[in-house]
C-alpha positions as CSV (number, residue, x, y, z in Angstrom):
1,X,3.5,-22.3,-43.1
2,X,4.7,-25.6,-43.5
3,X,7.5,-24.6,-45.4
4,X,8.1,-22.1,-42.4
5,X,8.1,-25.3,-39.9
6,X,10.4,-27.5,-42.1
7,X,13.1,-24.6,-42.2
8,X,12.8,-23.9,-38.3
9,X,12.7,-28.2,-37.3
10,X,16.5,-28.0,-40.1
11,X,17.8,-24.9,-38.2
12,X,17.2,-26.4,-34.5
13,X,18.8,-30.0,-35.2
14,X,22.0,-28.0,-36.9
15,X,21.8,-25.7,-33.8
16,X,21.4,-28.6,-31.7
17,X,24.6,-30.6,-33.6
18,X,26.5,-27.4,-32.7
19,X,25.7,-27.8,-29.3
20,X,27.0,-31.4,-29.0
21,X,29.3,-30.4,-30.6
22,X,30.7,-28.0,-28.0
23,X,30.2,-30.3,-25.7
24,X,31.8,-33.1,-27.0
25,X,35.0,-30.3,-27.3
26,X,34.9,-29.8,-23.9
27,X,34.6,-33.5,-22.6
28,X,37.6,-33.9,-24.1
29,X,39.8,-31.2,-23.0
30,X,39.3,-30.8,-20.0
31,X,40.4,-34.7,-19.3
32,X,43.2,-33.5,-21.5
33,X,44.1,-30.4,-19.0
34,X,43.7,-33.3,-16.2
35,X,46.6,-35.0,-17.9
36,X,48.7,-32.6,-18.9
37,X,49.0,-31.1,-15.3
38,X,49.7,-34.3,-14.1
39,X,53.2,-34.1,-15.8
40,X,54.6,-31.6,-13.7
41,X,53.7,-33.7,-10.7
42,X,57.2,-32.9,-8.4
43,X,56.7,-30.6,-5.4
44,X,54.9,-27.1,-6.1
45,X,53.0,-29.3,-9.5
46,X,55.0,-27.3,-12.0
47,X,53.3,-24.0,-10.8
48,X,54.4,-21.2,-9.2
49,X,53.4,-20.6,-5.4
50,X,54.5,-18.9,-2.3
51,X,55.0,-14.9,-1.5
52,X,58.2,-13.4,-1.5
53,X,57.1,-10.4,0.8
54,X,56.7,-6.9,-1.2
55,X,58.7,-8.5,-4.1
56,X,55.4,-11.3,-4.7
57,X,53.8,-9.7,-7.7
58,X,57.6,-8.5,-9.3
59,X,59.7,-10.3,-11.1
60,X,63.1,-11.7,-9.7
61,X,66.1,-10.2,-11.8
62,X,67.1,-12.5,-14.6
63,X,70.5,-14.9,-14.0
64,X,73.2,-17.0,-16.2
65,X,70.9,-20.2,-14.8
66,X,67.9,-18.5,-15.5
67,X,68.2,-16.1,-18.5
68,X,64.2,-15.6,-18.9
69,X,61.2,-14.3,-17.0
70,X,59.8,-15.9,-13.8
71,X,56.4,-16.7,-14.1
72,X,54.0,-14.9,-11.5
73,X,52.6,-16.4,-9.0
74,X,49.8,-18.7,-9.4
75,X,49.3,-18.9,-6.0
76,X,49.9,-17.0,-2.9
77,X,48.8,-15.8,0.3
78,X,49.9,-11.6,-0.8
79,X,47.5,-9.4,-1.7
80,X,48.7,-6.7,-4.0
81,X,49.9,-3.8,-1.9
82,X,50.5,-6.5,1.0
83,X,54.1,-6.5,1.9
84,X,54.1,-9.7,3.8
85,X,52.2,-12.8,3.2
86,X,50.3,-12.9,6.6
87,X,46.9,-12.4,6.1
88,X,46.6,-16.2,4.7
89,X,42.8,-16.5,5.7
90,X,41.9,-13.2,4.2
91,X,43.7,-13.5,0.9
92,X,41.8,-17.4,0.6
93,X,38.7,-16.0,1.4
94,X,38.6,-13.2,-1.4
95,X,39.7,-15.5,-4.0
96,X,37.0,-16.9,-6.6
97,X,35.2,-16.1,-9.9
98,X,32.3,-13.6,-10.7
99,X,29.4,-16.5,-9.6
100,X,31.6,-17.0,-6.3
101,X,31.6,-13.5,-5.2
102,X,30.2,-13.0,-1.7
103,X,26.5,-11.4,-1.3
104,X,23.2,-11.8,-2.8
105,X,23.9,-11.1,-6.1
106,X,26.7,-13.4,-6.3
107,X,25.1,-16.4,-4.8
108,X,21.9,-15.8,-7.1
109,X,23.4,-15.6,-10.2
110,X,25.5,-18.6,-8.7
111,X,22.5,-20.7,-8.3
112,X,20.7,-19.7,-11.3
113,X,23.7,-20.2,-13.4
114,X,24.1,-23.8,-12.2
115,X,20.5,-24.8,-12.2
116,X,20.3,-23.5,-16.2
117,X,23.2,-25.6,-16.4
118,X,22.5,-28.7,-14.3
119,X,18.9,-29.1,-16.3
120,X,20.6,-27.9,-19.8
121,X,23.0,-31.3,-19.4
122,X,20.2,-33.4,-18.7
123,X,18.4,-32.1,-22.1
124,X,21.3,-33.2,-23.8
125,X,21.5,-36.3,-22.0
126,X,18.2,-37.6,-22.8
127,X,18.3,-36.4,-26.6
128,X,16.5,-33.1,-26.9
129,X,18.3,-29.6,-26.7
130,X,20.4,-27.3,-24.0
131,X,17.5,-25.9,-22.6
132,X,15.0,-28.8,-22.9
133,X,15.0,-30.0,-19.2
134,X,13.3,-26.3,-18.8
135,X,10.5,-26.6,-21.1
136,X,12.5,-26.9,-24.2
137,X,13.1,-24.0,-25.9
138,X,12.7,-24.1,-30.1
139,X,12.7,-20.7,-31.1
140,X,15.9,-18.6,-32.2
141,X,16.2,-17.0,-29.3
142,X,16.6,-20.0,-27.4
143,X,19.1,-21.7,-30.0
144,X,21.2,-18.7,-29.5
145,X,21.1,-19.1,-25.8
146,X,22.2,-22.5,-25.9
147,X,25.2,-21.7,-28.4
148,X,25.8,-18.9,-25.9
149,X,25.8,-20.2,-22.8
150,X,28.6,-23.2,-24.4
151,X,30.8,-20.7,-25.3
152,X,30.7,-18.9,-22.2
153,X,31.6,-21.9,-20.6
154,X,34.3,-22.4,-22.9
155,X,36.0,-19.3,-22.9
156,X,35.8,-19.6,-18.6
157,X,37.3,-22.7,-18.8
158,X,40.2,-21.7,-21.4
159,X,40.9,-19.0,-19.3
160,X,40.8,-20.8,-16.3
161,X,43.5,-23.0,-17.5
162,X,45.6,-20.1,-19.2
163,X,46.1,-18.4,-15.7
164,X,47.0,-21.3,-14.1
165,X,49.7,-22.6,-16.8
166,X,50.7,-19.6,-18.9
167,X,53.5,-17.2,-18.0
168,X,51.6,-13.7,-17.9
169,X,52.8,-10.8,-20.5
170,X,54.0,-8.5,-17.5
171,X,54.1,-8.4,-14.0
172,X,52.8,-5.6,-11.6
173,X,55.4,-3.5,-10.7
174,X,57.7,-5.7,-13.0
175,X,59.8,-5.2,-16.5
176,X,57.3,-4.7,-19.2
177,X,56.8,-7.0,-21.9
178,X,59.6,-6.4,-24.2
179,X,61.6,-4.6,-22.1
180,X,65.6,-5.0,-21.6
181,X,66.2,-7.9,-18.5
182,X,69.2,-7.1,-16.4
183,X,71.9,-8.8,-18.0
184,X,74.5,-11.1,-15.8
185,X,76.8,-8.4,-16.2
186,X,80.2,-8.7,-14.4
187,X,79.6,-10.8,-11.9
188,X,81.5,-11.6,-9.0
189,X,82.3,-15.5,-8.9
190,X,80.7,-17.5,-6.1
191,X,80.9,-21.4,-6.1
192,X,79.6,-23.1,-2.7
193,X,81.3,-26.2,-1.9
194,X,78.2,-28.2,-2.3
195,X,77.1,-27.3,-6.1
196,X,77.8,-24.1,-7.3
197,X,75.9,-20.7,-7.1
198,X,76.7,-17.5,-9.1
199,X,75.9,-13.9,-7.8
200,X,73.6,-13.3,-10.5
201,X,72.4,-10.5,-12.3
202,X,72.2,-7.4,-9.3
203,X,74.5,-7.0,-6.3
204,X,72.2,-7.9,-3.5
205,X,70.7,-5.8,-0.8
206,X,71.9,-8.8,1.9
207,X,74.9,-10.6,2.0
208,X,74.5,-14.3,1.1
209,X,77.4,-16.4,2.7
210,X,78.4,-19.7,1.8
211,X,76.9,-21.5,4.9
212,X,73.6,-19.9,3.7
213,X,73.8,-21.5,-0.2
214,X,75.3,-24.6,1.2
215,X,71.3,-24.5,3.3
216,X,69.7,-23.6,-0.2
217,X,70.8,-26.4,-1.7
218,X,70.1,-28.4,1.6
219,X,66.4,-27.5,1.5
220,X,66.2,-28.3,-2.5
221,X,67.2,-32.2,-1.9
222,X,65.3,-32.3,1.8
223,X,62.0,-30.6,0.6
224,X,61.9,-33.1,-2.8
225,X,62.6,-36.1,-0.5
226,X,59.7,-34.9,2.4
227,X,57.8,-34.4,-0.5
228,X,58.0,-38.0,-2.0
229,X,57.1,-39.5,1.7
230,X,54.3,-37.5,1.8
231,X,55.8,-36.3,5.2
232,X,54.2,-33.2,5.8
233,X,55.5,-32.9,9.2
234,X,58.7,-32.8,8.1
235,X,57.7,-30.3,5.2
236,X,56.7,-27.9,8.3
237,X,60.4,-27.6,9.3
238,X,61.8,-26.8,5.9
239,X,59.2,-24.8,4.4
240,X,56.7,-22.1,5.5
241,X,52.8,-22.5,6.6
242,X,51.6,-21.2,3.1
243,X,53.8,-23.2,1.1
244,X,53.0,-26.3,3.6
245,X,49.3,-25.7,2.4
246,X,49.7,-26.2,-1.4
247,X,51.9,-29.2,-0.8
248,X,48.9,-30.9,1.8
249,X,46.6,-30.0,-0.9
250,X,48.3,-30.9,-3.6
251,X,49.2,-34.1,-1.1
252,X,45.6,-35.0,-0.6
253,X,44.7,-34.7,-4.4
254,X,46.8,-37.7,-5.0
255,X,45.2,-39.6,-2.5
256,X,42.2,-38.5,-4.5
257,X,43.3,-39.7,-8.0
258,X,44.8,-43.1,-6.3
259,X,48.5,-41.7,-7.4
260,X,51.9,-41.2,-5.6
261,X,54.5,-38.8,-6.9
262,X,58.0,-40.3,-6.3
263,X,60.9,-38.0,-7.1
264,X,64.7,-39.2,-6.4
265,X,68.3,-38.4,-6.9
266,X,67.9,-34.6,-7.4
267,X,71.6,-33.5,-7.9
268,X,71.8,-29.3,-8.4
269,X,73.4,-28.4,-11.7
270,X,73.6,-24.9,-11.2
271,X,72.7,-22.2,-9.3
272,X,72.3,-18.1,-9.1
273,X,71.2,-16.2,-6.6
274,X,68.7,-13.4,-8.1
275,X,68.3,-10.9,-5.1
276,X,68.5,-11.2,-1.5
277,X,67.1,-8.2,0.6
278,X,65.7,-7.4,4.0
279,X,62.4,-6.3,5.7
280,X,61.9,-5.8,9.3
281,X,63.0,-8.3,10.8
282,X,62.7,-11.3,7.7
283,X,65.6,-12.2,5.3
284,X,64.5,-13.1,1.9
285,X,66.7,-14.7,-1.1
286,X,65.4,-15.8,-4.8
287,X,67.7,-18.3,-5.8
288,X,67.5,-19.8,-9.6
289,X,68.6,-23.5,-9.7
290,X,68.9,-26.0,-12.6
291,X,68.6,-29.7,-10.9
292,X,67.9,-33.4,-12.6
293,X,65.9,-35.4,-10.6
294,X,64.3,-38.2,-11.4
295,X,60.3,-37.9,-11.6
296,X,57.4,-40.7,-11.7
297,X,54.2,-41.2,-10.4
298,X,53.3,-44.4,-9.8
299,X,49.2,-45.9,-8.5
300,X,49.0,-46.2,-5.0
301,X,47.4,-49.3,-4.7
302,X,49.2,-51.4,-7.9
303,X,52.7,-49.1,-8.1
304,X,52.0,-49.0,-11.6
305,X,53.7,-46.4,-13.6
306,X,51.4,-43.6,-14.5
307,X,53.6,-40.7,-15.9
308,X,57.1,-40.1,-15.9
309,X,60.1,-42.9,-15.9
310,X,63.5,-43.8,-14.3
311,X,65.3,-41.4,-16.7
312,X,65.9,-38.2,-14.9
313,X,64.5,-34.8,-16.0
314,X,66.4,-31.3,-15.7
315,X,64.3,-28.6,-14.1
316,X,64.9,-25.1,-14.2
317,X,62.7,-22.8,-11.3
318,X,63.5,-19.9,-8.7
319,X,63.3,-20.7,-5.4
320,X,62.7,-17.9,-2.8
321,X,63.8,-18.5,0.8
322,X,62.8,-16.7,3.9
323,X,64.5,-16.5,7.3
324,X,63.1,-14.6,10.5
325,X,66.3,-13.0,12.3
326,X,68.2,-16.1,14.8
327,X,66.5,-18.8,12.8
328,X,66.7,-20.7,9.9
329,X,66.2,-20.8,6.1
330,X,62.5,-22.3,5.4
331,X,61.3,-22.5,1.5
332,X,58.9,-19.4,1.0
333,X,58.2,-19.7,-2.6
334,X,58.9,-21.7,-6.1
335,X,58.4,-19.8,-9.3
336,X,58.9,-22.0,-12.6
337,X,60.8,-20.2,-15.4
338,X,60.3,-19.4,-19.2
């Protein structure tokens, strides 16, 4: 029996140094993820947002500037199926994970899945296992609980961050993985007066002129600079509500973290428009742009340099602009490229 006890009291503390171990693991990384993320700090954070009406979950066609694959979007307003990114409420509200779900269910396992954790941390906090602030479990089954439950957590938060900063395999409704991009082809020579777009890859649907890429490269310099005011009533007249929502969010995390993003000098390098098309009565155009800009975000209260420098940085991303019939051009979405 004693035998029995000693071998059960040297399998729990290696359990239990497994634990810590875990947890330890993910103390780290997710600081880690914090600082990564704060790299890509310019408008849109690196990501890709927006809706580009029934074109949101496909893929814009591939161009000289931007020879790869578009990531999807990490964020928008359009439900698949949706052809227009209207229903901004409804899209927000069905968003979340499998303990966010609306309902009974989904707020009970909610709840019970926070309290196991919330007492769990303060067993390891004051020395004894996961599971001791509930009684503290020693048996096996316990152990593998504990072991469990870490990993789960683990894996949610890995693919948390994998969704949010890895180009996906395919898109719906786009090319498959693998699959032959439409090359640039012959294309007919465009060069605004400004900076210098191509046609792209595909003939488009809706004529572009040159007044309306001289406007795209307009909007690239005067969304960057609203941006670095933090004027986000001037970021209402050059881009639309949804995409004025990630930037005050995104805005307002700053604040948060005590941090300013300053970006400066963005000069256009190059430029291709994708596809332009029509629905209804809404104009849309995915233009690829490589710009340098200077990128650096400084503490609000000291100015202190917390990532980036004075050197600029070349960025490579597909814009997509909207226009309703009469009016103007207004940003609709960003996509970052591969």
């Amino acid at each position: 029996m004693e035998g029995n006890e000693e071998t059960d009291m040297h399998f729990t503390q290696t359990a239990r140094g497994i634990v810590r171990a875990f947890a330890i693991v993910l103390s780290v990384a997710v600081p880690l993820a914090i600082t990564i993320s704060a790299a890509d700090a310019r408008v849109g954070g690196g990501g890709s947002s927006g809706s580009r009406g029934s074109k949101t979950y496909s893929a814009p066609p591939s161009t000289t500037t931007a020879p790869g694959t578009a990531q999807p979007m990490n964020r928008t307003f359009t439900q698949p199926g949706t052809p227009a990114a209207g229903n901004a409420a409804a899209g927000a509200a069905n968003k979340g994970g499998f303990f966010n779900r609306p309902g009974m269910m989904g707020g009970m396992l909610g709840g019970l899945a926070m309290g196991f954790l919330g007492a769990g941390l303060f067993g390891l906090l004051s020395g004894g296992g996961l599971f001791s602030g509930l009684g503290g479990l020693s048996s096996i089954i316990g152990l593998l609980l504990q072991v469990g439950l870490i990993i789960l957590v683990v894996r949610l938060a890995m693919s948390w961050w994998q969704r949010r900063h890895t180009p996906a395999s395919a898109y719906a409704n786009g090319p498959a993985p693998g699959a032959p991009a439409e090359g640039p082809g012959a294309q007919n020579s465009f060069r605004s007066g400004l900076g210098g777009f191509g046609l792209g890859s595909s003939q488009p649907a809706l004529e572009i002129q040159p007044a309306d890429y001289e406007a795209f490269e307009r909007l690239l310099g005067e969304v960057q600079a609203a941006w670095s005011n933090e004027d986000v009533a001037k970021l209402h007249t050059l881009a639309t509500p949804e995409m004025v929502s990630y930037f005050s969010k995104d805005l307002e995390a700053n604040k948060a973290s005590n941090d300013v993003n300053k970006v400066s000098d963005v000069k256009l390098l190059q430029g291709d428009l994708a596809e332009a098309w029509r629905e209804g009565e809404t104009d849309y155009a995915s233009v690829a742009m490589r710009f340098s800009l200077v990128d650096k975000t400084l503490e609000r209260t000291t100015g202190r340099l917390v990532a980036g420098s004075e050197t600029p940085t070349e960025a490579t991303e597909v814009w997509t602009f909207a226009r309703r019939r009469g009016a103007d051009w207004e940003l609709s979405a960003i996509q970052q490229t591969s």
